[in-house]
Phi, psi and omega in degrees: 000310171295336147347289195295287167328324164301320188308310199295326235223318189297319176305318168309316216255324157271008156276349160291272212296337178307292171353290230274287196251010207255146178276133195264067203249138142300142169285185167297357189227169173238159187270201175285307188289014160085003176289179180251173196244137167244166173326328199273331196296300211289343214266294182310314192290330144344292204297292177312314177296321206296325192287338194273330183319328202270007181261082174315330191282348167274071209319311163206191183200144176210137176228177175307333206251357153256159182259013204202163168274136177240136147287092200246342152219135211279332160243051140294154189224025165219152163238158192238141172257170179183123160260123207300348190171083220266115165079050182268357166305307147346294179359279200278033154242348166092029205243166198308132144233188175187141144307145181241108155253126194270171180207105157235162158290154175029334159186186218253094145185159195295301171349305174270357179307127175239356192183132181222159173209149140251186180224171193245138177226098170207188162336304156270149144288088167251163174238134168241130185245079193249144199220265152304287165229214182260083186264155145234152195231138199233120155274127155235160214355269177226068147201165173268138175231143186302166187217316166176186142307124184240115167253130166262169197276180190261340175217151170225201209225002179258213188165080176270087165272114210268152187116147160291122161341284178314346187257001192275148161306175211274302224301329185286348197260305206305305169334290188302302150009266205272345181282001199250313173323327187235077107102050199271138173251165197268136172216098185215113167293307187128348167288063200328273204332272189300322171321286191300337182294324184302316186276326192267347205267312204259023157080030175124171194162206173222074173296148142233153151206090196285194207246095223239165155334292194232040134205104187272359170244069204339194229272313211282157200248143165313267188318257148016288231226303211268356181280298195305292198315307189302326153296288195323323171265353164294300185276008179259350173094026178244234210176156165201129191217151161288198186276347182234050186073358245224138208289169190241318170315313150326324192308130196236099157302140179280282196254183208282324194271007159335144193217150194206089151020091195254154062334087174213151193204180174269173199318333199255351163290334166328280185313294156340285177298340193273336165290324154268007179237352200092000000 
């Protein structure tokens, strides 16, 4: 596992310096999920297949930017999912992104997730690591250094709801509501990463990205995006769920770009959404 973790901390550092010089022009393609891709998203994913390759303990990888499970060592005993660079759309506005990673045993299913980490490309570099527990890590010159342990408070003061308005269920909006009623405040990029890192820094909240009009198994991918988070906020004392209350780490995706309804908070929006959603 620390190996993997090493890979994880070389890939943050070269994708920090893509950031730094690389031009945010789109490639010629689009991934599976039909988004188009830049030069910089294919540039991350590259970076990353190469560092996990030199990891013998690791058996295969599937990212956001394939359409397929790749296999890299036939005895490895972990596959790793990964998205090389989530709200890489963000870039050229300057605004915060980051990679996301899961580490599971024996096959892509929440159950077996034993360790997820992302990393932050904003003013600071950090790596959030969750394993035992929740660490963070600061790049200062080209190593990560611990900084302390994340925990969440039991109520927090943010609130990110991710999704078109105009597209949210009635239950989902009267929910948002009534959290901005009891003075909750908006903090929303359009970034999972930094969003959720800000809530997980400032000790609770709420991320949403519900279940909308016109994506009803919404937007955000299971394996990729929405499993590594949900450990993270398990072992940080939070909570991470569907539209239909129900644990996210349950979830057995049928395929690798499945998409799900997300939630995640601390115990009492948690509690809060279970009263408007059932």
């Amino acid at each position: 596992m620390e190996k993997i973790f090493q890979a994880i901390e070389r890939s943050g550092i070269e994708i920090a310096k893509l950031i730094d010089r690389d031009s945010f022009e789109y490639s010629d393609s689009a991934n599976t999920s039909g988004d188009n891709q830049l030069k910089l998203d294919v540039e991350s994913d590259k970076v990353i297949e190469k560092n996990f390759r030199e990891v013998t303990s690791i058996r295969a990888i599937s990212s956001e930017e394939k359409d397929r499970e790749v296999e890299i060592n036939r005895d490895g005993k972990y596959l790793i999912s990964y998205d090389p660079l989530d709200g890489s759309s963000l870039v050229d506005v300057n605004l915060s992104v980051g990679s996301i990673f899961g580490i599971y045993e024996n096959s892509f299913r929440g159950s077996n997730l034993v360790a997820s980490a992302y990393i932050v490309y904003g003013p600071r570099v950090e790596m959030v690591v969750a394993y035992d527990e929740v660490k963070l890590y600061r790049l200062a010159g080209e190593k990560f250094h611990f900084v302390k342990t994340l925990s969440l408070n039991e109520k927090g003061k943010i609130q990110a709801p991710g999704g078109t308005q105009k597209n949210w269920l009635p239950h989902h909006k009267k929910m948002v509501d009534d959290i901005f009623q009891q003075g909750y405040r908006l903090r929303y990029s359009g970034g999972m990463v930094p969003d959720l890192h800000q809530i997980l820094l400032k000790g609770g909240g709420l991320f949403s990205y519900p279940a909308t009009t016109d994506k009803p198994k919404g937007k955000l991918r299971i394996l990729f995006e929405v499993l590594p988070f949900a450990l993270v906020f398990e072992k940080a004392g939070g909570y991470g769920v569907d539209d239909k209350s129900q644990r996210l780490l349950n979830i057995e995706p049928q395929h690798l770009h499945d998409t799900s309804p997300c939630f995640f908070g601390s115990k009492y929006e948690i509690s809060l959404l279970k009263k408007y959603y059932g």
